[in-house]
Structure formats: structure tokens, C-alpha cells
C-alpha positions as a LaTeX table, in Angstrom:
\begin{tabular}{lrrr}
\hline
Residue & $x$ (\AA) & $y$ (\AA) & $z$ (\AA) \\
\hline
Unk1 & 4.61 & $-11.31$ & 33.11 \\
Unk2 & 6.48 & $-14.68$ & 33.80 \\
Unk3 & 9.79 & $-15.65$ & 32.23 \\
Unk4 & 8.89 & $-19.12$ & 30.07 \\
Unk5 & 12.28 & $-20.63$ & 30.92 \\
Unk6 & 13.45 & $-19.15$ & 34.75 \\
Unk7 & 9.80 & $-18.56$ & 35.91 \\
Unk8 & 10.71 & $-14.65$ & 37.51 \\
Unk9 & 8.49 & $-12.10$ & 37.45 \\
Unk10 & 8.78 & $-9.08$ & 34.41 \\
Unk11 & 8.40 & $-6.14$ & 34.68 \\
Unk12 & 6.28 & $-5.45$ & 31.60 \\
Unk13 & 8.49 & $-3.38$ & 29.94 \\
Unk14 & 10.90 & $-6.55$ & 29.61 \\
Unk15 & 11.90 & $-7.44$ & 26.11 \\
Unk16 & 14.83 & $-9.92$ & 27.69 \\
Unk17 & 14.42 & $-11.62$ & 30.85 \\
Unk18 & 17.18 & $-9.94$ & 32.91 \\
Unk19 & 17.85 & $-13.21$ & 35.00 \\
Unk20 & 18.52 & $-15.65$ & 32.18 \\
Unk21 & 18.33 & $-14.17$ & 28.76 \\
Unk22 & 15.15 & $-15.32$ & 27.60 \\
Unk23 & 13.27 & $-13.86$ & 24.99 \\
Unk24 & 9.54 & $-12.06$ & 26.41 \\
Unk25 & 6.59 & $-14.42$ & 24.80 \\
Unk26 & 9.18 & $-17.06$ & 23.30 \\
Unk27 & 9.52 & $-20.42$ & 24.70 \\
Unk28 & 11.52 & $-21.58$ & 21.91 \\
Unk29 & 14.21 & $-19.07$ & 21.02 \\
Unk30 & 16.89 & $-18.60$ & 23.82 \\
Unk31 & 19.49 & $-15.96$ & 23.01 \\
Unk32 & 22.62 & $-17.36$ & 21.70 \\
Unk33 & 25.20 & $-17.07$ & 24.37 \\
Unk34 & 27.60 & $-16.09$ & 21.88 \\
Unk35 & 25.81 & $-13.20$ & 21.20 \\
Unk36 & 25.44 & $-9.78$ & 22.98 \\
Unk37 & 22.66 & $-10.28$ & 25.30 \\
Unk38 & 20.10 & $-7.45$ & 25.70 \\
Unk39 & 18.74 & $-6.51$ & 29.04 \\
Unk40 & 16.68 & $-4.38$ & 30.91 \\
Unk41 & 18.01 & $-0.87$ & 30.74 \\
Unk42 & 18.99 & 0.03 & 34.00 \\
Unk43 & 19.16 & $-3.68$ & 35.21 \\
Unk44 & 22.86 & $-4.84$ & 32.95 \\
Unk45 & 26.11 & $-6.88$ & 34.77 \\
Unk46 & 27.31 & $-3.62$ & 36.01 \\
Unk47 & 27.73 & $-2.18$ & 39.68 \\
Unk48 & 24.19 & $-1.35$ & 39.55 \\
Unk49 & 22.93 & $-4.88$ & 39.15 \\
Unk50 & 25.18 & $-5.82$ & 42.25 \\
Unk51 & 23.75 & $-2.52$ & 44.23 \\
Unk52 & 20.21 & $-3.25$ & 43.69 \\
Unk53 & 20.80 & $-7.30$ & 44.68 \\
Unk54 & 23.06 & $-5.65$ & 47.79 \\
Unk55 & 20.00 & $-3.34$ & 48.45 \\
Unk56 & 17.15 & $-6.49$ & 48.88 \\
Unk57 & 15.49 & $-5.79$ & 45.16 \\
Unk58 & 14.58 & $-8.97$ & 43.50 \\
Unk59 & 12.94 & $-7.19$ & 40.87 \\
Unk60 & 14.54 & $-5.20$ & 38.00 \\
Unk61 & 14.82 & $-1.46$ & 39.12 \\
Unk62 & 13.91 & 1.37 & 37.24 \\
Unk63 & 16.32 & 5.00 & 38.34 \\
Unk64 & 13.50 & 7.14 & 37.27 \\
Unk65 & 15.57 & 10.43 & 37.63 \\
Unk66 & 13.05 & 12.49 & 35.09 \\
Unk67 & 9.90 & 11.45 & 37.78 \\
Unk68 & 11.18 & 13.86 & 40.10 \\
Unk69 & 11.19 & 16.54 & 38.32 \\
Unk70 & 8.95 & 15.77 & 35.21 \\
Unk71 & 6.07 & 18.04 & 36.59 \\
Unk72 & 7.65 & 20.77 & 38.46 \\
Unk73 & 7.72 & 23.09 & 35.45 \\
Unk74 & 4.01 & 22.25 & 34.56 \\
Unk75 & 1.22 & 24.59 & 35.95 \\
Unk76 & $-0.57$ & 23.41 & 39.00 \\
Unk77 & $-3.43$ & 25.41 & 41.23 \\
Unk78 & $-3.67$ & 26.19 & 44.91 \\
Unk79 & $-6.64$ & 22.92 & 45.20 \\
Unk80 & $-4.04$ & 20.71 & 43.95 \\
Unk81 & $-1.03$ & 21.75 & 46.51 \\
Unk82 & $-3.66$ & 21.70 & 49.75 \\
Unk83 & $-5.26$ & 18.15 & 48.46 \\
Unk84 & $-1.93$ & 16.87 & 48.87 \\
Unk85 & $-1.56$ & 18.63 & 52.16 \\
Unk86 & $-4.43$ & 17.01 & 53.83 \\
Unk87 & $-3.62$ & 13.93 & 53.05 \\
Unk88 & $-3.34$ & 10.88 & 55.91 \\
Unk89 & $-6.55$ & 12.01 & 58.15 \\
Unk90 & $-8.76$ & 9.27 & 58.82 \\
Unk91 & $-10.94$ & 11.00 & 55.93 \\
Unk92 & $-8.39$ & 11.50 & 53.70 \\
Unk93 & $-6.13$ & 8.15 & 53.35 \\
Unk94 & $-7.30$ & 6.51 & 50.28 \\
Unk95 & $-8.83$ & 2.79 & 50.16 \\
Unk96 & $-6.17$ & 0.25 & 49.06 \\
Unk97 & $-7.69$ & 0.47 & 45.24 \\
Unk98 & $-6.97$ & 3.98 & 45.16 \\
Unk99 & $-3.52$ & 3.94 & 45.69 \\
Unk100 & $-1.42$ & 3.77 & 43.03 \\
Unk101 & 1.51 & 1.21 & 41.91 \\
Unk102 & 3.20 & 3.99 & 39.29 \\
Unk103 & 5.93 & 6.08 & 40.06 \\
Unk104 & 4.56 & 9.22 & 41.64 \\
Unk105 & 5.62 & 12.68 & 39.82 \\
Unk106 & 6.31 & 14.89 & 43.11 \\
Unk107 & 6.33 & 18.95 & 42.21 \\
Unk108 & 5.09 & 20.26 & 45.63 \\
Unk109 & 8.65 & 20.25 & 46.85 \\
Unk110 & 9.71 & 22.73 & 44.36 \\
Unk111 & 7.12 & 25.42 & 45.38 \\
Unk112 & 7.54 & 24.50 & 48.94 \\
Unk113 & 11.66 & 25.75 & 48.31 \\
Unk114 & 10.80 & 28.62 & 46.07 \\
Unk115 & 8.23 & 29.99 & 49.16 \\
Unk116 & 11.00 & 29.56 & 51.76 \\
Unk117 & 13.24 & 30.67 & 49.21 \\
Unk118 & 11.94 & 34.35 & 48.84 \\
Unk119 & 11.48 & 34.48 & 52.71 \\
Unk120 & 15.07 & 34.25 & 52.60 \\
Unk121 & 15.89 & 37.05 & 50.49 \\
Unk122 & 13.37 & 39.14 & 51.72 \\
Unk123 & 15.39 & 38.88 & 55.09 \\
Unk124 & 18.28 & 39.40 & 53.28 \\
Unk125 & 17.37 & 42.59 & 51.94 \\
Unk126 & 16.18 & 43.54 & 55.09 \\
Unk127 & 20.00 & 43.21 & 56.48 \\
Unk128 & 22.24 & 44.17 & 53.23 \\
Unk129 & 20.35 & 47.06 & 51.99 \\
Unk130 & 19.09 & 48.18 & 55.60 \\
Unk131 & 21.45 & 46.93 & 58.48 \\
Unk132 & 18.40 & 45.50 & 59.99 \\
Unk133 & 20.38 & 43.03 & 62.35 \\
Unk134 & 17.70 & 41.85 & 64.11 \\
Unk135 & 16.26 & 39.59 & 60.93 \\
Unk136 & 19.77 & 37.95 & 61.53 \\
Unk137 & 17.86 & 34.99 & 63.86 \\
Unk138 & 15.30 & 34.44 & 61.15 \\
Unk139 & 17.46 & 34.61 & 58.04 \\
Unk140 & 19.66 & 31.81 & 59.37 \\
Unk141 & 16.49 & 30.35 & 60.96 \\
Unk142 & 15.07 & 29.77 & 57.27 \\
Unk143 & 18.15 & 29.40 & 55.49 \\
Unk144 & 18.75 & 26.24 & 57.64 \\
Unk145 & 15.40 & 24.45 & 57.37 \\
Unk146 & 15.17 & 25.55 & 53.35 \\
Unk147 & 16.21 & 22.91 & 51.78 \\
Unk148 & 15.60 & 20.14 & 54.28 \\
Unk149 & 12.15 & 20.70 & 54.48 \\
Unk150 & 11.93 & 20.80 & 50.86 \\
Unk151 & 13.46 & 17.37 & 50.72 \\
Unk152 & 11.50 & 15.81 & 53.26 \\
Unk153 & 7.86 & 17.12 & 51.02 \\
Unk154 & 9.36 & 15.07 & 48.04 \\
Unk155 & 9.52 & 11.80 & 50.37 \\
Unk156 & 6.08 & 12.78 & 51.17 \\
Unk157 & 5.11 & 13.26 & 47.78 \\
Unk158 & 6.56 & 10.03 & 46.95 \\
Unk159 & 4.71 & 7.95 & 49.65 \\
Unk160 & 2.02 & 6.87 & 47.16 \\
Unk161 & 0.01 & 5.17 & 50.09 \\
Unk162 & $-0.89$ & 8.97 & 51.24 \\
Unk163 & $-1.07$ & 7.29 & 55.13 \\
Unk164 & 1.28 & 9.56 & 57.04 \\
Unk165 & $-0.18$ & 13.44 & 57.34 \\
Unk166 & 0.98 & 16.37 & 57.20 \\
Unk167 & 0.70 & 17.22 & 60.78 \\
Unk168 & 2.54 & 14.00 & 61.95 \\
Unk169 & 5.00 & 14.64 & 59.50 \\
Unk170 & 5.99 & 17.81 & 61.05 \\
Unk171 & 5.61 & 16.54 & 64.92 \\
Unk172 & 8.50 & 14.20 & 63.48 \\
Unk173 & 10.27 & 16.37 & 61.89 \\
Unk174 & 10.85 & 18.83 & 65.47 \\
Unk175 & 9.89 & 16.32 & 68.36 \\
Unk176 & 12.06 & 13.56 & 66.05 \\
Unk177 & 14.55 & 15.56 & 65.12 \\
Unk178 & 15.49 & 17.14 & 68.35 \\
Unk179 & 15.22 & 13.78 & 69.77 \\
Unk180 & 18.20 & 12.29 & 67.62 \\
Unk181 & 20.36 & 15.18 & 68.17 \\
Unk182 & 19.92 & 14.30 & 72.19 \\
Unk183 & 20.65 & 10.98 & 71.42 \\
Unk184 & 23.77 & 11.73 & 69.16 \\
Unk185 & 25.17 & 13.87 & 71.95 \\
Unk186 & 24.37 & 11.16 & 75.03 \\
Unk187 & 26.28 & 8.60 & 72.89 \\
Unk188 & 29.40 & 11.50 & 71.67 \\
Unk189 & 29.84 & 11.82 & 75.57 \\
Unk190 & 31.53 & 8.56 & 75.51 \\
Unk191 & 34.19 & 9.40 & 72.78 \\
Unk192 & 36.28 & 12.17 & 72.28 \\
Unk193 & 35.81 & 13.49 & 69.02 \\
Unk194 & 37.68 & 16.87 & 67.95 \\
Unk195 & 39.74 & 16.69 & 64.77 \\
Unk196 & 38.15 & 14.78 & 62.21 \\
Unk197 & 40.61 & 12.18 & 60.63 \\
Unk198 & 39.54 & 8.85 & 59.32 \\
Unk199 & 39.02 & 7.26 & 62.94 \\
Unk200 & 37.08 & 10.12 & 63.86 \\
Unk201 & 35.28 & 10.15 & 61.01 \\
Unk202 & 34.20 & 6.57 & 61.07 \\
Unk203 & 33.20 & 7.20 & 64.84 \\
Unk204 & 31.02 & 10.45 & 63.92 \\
Unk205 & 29.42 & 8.09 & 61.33 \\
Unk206 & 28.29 & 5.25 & 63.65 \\
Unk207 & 26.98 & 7.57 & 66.51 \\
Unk208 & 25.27 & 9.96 & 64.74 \\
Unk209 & 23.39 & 7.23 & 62.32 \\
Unk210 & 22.53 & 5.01 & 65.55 \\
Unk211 & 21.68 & 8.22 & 67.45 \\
Unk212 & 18.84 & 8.77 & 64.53 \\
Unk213 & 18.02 & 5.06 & 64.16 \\
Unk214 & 17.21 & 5.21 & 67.56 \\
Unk215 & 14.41 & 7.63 & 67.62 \\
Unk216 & 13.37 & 5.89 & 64.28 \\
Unk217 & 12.97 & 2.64 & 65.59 \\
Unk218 & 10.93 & 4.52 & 68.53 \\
Unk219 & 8.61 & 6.31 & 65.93 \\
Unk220 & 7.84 & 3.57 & 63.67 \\
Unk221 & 7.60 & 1.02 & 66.39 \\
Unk222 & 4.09 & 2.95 & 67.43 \\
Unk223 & 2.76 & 2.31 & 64.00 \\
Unk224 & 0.35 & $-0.65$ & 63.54 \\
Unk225 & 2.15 & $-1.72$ & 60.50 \\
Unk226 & 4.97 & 0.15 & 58.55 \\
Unk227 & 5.83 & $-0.37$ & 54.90 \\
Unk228 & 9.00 & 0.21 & 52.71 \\
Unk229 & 7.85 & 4.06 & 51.62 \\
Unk230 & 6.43 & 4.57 & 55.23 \\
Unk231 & 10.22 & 3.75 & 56.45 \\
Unk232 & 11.54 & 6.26 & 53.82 \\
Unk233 & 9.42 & 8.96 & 55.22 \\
Unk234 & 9.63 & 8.65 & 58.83 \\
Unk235 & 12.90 & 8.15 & 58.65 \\
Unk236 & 13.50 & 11.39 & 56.20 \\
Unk237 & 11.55 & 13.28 & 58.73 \\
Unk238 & 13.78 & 12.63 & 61.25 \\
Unk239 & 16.70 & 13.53 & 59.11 \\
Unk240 & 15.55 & 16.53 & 58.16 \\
Unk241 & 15.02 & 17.92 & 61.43 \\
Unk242 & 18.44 & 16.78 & 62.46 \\
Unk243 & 20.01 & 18.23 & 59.09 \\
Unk244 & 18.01 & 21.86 & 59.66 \\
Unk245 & 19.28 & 22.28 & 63.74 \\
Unk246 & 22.33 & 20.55 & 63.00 \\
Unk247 & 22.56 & 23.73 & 60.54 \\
Unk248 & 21.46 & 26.51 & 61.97 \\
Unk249 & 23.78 & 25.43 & 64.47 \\
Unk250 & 27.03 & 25.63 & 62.46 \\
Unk251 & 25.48 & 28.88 & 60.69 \\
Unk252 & 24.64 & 31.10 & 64.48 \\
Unk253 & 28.47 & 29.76 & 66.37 \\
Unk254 & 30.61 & 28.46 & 63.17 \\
Unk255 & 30.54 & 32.08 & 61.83 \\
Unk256 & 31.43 & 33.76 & 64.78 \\
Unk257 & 29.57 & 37.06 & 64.22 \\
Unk258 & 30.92 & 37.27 & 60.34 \\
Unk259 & 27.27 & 37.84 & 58.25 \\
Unk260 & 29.31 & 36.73 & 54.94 \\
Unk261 & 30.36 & 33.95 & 56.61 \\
Unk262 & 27.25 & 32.59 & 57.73 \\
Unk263 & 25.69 & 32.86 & 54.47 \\
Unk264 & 28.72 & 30.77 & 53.25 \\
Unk265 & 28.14 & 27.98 & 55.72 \\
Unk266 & 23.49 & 28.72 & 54.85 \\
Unk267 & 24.75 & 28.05 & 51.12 \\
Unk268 & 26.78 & 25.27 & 51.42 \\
Unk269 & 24.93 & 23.36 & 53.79 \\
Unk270 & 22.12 & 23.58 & 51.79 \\
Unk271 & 23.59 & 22.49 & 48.58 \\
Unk272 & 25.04 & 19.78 & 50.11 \\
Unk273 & 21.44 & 18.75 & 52.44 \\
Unk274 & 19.92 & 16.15 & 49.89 \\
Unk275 & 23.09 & 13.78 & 49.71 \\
Unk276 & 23.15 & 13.73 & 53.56 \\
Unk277 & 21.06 & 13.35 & 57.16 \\
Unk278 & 17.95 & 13.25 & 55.29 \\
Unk279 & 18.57 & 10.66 & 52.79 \\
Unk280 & 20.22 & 8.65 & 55.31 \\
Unk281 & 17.83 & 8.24 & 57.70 \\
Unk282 & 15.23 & 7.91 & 55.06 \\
Unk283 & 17.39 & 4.44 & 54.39 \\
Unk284 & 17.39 & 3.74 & 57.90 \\
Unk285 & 13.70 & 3.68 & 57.85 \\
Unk286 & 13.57 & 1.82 & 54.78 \\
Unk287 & 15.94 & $-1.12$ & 56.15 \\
Unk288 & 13.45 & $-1.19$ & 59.38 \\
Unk289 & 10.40 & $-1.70$ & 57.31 \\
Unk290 & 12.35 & $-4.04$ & 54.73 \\
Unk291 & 12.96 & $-6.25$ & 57.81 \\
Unk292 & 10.05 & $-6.04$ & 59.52 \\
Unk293 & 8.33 & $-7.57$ & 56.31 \\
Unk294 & 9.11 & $-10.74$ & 57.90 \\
Unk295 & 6.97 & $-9.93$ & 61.03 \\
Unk296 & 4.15 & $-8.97$ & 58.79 \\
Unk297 & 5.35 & $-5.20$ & 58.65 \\
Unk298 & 5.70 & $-4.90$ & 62.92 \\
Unk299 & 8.90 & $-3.21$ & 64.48 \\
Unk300 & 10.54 & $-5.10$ & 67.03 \\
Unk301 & 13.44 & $-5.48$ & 68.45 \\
Unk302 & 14.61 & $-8.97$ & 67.03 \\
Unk303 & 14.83 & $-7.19$ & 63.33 \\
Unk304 & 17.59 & $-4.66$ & 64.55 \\
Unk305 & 19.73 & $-8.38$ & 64.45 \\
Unk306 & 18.58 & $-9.36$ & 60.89 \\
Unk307 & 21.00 & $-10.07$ & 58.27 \\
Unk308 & 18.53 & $-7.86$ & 55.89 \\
Unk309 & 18.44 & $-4.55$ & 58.24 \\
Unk310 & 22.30 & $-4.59$ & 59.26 \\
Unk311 & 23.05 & $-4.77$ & 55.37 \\
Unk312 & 21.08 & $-1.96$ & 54.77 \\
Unk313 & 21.92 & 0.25 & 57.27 \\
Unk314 & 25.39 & $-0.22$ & 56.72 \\
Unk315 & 25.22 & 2.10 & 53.75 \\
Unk316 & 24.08 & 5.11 & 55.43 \\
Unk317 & 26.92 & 4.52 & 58.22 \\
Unk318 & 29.63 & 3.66 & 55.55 \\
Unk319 & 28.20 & 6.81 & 53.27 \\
Unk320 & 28.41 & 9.21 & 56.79 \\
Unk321 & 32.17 & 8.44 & 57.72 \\
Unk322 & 33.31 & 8.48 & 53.83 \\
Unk323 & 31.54 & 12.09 & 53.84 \\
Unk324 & 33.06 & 13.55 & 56.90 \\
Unk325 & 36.58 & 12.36 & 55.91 \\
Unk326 & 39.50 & 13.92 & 55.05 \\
Unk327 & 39.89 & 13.33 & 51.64 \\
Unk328 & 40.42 & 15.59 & 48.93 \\
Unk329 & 39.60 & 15.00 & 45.14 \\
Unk330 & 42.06 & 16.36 & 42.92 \\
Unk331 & 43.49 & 18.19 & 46.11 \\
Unk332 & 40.64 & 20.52 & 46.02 \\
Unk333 & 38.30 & 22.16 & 48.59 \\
Unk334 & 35.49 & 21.80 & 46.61 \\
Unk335 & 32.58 & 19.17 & 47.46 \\
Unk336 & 33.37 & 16.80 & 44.90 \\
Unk337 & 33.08 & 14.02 & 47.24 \\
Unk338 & 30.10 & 14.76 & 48.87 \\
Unk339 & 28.46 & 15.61 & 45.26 \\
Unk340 & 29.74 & 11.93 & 44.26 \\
Unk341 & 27.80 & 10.81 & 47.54 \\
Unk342 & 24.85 & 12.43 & 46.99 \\
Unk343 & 24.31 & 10.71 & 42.96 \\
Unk344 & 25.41 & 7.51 & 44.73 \\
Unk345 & 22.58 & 7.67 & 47.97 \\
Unk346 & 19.71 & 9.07 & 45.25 \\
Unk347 & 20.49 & 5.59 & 43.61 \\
Unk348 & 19.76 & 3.69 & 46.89 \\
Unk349 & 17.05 & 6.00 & 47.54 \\
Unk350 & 15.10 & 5.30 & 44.04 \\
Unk351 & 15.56 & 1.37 & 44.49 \\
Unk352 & 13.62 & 1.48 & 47.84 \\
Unk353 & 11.31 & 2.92 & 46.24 \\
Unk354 & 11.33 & 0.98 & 43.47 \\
Unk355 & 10.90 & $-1.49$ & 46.11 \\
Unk356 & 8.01 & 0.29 & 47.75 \\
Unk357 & 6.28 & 0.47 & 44.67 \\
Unk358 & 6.52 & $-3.26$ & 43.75 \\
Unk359 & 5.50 & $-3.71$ & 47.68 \\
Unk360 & 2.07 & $-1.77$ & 46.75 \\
Unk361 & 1.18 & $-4.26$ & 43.62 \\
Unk362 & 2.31 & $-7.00$ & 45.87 \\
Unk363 & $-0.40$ & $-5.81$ & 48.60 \\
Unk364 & $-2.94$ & $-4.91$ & 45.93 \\
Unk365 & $-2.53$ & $-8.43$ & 44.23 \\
Unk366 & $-3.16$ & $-10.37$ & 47.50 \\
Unk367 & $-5.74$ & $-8.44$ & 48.22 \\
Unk368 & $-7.98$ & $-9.19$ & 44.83 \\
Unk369 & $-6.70$ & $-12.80$ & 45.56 \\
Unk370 & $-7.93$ & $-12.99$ & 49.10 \\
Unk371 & $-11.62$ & $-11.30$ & 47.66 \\
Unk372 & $-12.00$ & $-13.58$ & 44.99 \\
Unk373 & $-11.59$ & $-16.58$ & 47.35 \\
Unk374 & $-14.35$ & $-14.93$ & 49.76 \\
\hline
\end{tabular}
């Protein structure tokens, strides 16, 4: 739909233009600026509307928090689970008018946790009830990778253009992931980090995020043409394989021997994996395909100096140092930071992909345009 008085695009759902006030289907009756104006739920003069205008969205966003989990309680079969897991073959990546424009309803992540979930306590068992040190390797093995590979299926779920499979997913995820981490560490060698205050924080936060836009830029630069949900996944592949050896890590030398301890760091970690190296890289991706819109979705090197990308991936550096700081809410130990960072990044994360989404009727529209005219 088209405003009558601005001309923007609606989202269809409109009642009240967001932009300028106007009435849906009325040319003739304005709201009264003296009166409470009604707009788009999620798109009102709060910190939100200045987010999603920081972010790149022109169009009114839509923080579809129930999508995500709306069908993980329902019942769904074996067929269903593999058809999504053989997605992005040449065979398998659906023509342009089967992909879909509507918010996708991801559940595979959930069974793809609970699976990894009872490895874990299986092991567990197997070392509390038994003594049987030697699934030590595998329980922190599992307990590290847990919850970031569960993340990184519901960016895969949530690529509705089905182009990426499962199989290059995963080479990502290791090859990509191990790949960052070398690239962290080459650029750490030049500054000496060891107690983390604010300057050190800020520092971790810049290396490590260019370390992983590094071997993001590398990925996606290989692709033909890369779109905004494309960026979220690569990128959130990448992440997550930094997030699960980045843990396992901490869990095998942080501990130093003590099994409770370990399971302490395993816990945490894990908790705390969806507000962090996986949902920041999946921004960094994002911001590279955002910008390389303008070069008709190819990666170069001239978008890494675009206004657009350096806005972008400015979050994910400013979200990194804030996290690693030394600041205490309330003077307590507990995560409430990090648990404020994580709401904050989902919110990001569900306007790119509101801006994916509008990016797929965009390409759908031009191409029943460019048909027509054949």
C-alpha cells in the first residue's frame, strides 16, 4: 500500500502511516495534530524508531519475538526436520516464486539443543555416577558447541531463500571459525591485553570483531551474489564456531582440573552464547550484504569504506567492549549486563531480518515486473 499524502510504502497492516500520520485509504482526513497520533505498533517516536532508522530500515519493522518460538511446542516428523536439512543443493534451492516473503517460524533449533542436550547428560552420568574421567574431553566437547550450534540452525531456519546448505554451513562453521580465532590472535600479538579494564575492553572488542569480519568478508566475497539473510548466516556461522572453541577453551584450562568448575564456566557460557559471537558476526554479515546492495549484492573491498557498513558494524564492536567491561549492575556478579545485551542485539538481529524479508518482496516484485515487460 501507498500513503495518499507522503507517498511511502505500508506495510499492510498500517492503519496510520507511520511517516506522517495519515489515515490508510483516506485522502481527506489527516489526523489532527492536536490529537494523539496512532502508529504502527512497534514503529512509535521511541528509541526503537531511531534504532531501526540507525540500522538502514526504511520500512516499519515488525520484533516478531513469538515467530521464534511459535512452533517449537507443535508436533513435527522426522521428513520435516531432514527436508530442511537438505536444503541449498543445486536440487534443492527453491525457484524465486517459491520462496517466501513471511516471517519464517524456525523449531529445528530446539530439537537440534534438546539432541545435544541429552548427549550431555548422558556424559555426565557417565562421570558423576561412575568416575568415568575419560568422557571428560567429550562432555566439555558438547557442552561447548550446545548452544552455539543451536543458534546458528535458527539463522538457518530463518534464511527463507533456503540457498546456503547444510554442508557449507558446517565447513563455515569449523574451517570459518578456526580461521577467525587465527586471525584474532595474529592481530592480539600486537597489543598487550591481560586485565580487562575499559581500555582493554574496548581493544578486545575491535580485534576480535575485525578478526571475524575478516574471514567473513573472505567467505562471502566467493559468493556470486550475497543478500541481507545470506550475510546473517554466514556471518552466524562463523560466530558460532568462534563462540564453541572460544569455549571449550575457557572450559578444558579456565577450570584447572576442577570438574564443578568446568561445568560452571559449560553453563554460563552457554546461557550467555545467543547475546554474543554469534549474533555479532551474524550483524557483521548483514552490514556486508546491506552495503554491497549498492554493487548489485557483490563483496568488494570499496564497501568495507561505506558510510552504511561502518554504521553497522559499529554495533557489534560497541556491543563486544560494553560486554567484556568491568561494570557491575547493582554491584552484582550476576550477568545482568550481558542479559541486557543480549534483548538489545535480538532487536538488531530481527530488523535485519525484517530487512531481509522486505529484500525478498523487493526481488520477487522486480522480477514479475521484468516478466511482464518480456
Amino acid at each position: 500500500m501507498i500513503c495518499s499524502k507522503c507517498g511511502r510504502q505500508l506495510d499492510e497492516t498500517c492503519v496510520f502511516c507511520p511517516y506522517c500520520g495519515q489515515k490508510v485509504g483516506s485522502a481527506d482526513d489527516p489526523i489532527n495534530p492536536n490529537e494523539p497520533r496512532e502508529t504502527h505498533p512497534d514503529m512509535n517516536t521511541s528509541w526503537l524508531n531511531n534504532l531501526n532508522k540507525y540500522v538502514g530500515n526504511d520500512q516499519p519493522t515488525e520484533l516478531n519475538w513469538k515467530m521464534l518460538f511459535s512452533d517449537v511446542t507443535k508436533k513435527h516428523s522426522t521428513e520435516e526436520a531432514e527436508q530442511i536439512f537438505i536444503y541449498g543443493t543445486k536440487s534443492t534451492t527453491p525457484r524465486l516464486s517459491e520462496v517466501s516473503k513471511d516471517w519464517p517460524h524456525p523449531w529445528l533449533y530446539s530439537r537440534v539443543f534438546f539432541v545435544l542436550f541429552a548427549a550431555f547428560f548422558l556424559l555426565w552420568i557417565c562421570i558423576d555416577l561412575f568416575g568415568g574421567v575419560l568422557a571428560i574431553p567429550g562432555l566439555f566437547t558438547i557442552g561447548s558447541f550446545m548452544v552455539p550450534l543451536t543458534t546458528l540452525v535458527l539463522f538457518m531456519e530463518v534464511n527463507v531463500w533456503r540457498n546456503i546448505s547444510f554442508f557449507k554451513m558446517m565447513s563455515i562453521f569449523f574451517i570459518g571459525g578456526c580461521a577467525s580465532l587465527v586471525a584474532t590472535l595474529f592481530l592480539f600479538s600486537f597489543f598487550d591485553v591481560r586485565e580487562m579494564s575499559f581500555v582493554s575492553a574496548a581493544i578486545t572488542g575491535c580485534v576480535e570483531e575485525l578478526g571475524k569480519l575478516t574471514i567473513i568478508y573472505l567467505f562471502m566475497k566467493r559468493m556470486k551474489k550475497v543478500n541481507i539473510l545470506n550475510g546473517l548466516l554466514i556471518g552466524a556461522s562463523i560466530g558460532a564456531g568462534f563462540a564453541a572453541f572460544e569455549s571449550a577453551g575457557y572450559a578444558m584450562f579456565y577450570s584447572r582440573g576442577d570438574f564443578h568448575e568446568m561445568m560452571n564456566i559449560i553453563f554460563l557460557r552457554g546461557f550467555l552464547t545467543p547475546g554474543g559471537h554469534v549474533t555479532w558476526a551474524a550483524i557483521t554479515g548483514a552490514a556486508l550484504a546491506i552495503a554491497a546492495n549498492s554493487q548489485n549484492g557483490i563483496v568488494s573491498s570499496s564497501i568495507l569504506k561505506s558510510t552504511q557498513f561502518l554504521r553497522l558494524f559499529c554495533i557489534p564492536i560497541v556491543l563486544h567492549a560494553i560486554w567484556d567491561s568491568p561494570i557491575r549492575i547493582f554491584g552484582s556478579n550476576l550477568p545482568i549486563l550481558q542479559i541486557a545485551l543480549t534483548v538489545f542485539v535480538w532487536i538488531v538481529v530481527l530488523i535485519l531480518v525484517n530487512m531481509g524479508l522486505n529484500e525478498v518482496s523487493k526481488v520477487k516484485t522486480q522480477s514479475m515486473s521484468n516478466n511482464k515487460t518480456k
